[in-house]
C-alpha positions, 0 to 999 in steps of 0.5 A: 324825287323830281324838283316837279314833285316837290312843289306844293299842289294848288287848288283856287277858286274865285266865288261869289261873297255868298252862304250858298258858294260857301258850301259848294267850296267846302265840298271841293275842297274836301274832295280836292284834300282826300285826291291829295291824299290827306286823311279824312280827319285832315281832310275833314279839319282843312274843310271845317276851317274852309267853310268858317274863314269864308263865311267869315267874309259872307258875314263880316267880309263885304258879303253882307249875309248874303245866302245867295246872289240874287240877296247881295248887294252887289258883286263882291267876290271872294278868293280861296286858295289851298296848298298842299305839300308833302310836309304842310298845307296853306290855305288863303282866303281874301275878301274885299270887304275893307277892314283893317288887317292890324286890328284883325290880328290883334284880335287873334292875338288876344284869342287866347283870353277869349270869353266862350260867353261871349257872342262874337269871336268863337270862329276865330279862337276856334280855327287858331287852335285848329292849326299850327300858324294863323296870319292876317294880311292886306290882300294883294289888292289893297281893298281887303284881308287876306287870312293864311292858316297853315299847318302840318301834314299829320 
């Protein structure tokens, strides 16, 4: 197998912080994954997480809530960016909401003794159980969190 093959295939995309561009990138993404050959269960799972990490930055990421762009505040962006290699897929999305990237992986840490009563969170301990590894960091630029899940190939 050539070095060329062995890089990981990469899919980005730059959207606006809004409901509506959280549905067109689902639908991508879907389409990107089952091209690339994964499965459709691991197409479907790569699509679940897409859709709950970037309505996540809509909701609490800088978005506001905001359905489509004519409701937002003003143009906050987010990015995705998706991985895929023969043994594993990454998938990164990064908001510029602010927020404290430490206090959002405390959160994740303590997923584990989440309440399901409980109002807010269910998104979170659900994508942790959904793949191998989930991290939290400080986006590139400094003015946001970037979240990374990554999980085996099945």
């Amino acid at each position: 197998m050539s070095e060329a093959s062995n890089r990981p295939h990469e899919f980005r995309l730059d959207l606006p912080a809004v409901h509506r561009s959280v549905r067109v990138a689902r639908n991508l993404v879907h389409r990107f994954a089952r091209l690339e050959g994964l499965g459709q269960e691991e197409a479907d799972t790569l699509s679940l997480i897409t859709s709950e990490l970037l309505g996540n930055v809509v909701d609490h990421g800088g978005g506001g809530g905001a359905m489509h762009e004519g409701e937002a505040d003003r143009d906050i962006r987010m990015e995705l960016r998706i991985a895929l290699s023969e043994s594993d897929w990454v998938l990164e999305v990064t908001d510029e909401g602010g927020g404290d990237p430490a206090e959002l992986a405390a959160q994740l840490e303590n997923c584990e003794a989440f309440d399901l009563e409980h109002d807010r969170g269910r998104g979170l301990f659900l994508l942790k159980s959904s793949v191998d590894e989930l991290s939290v960091l400080p986006s590139r630029s400094g003015t946001g969190i970037t979240i990374e899940a990554r999980c085996a190939r099945r």
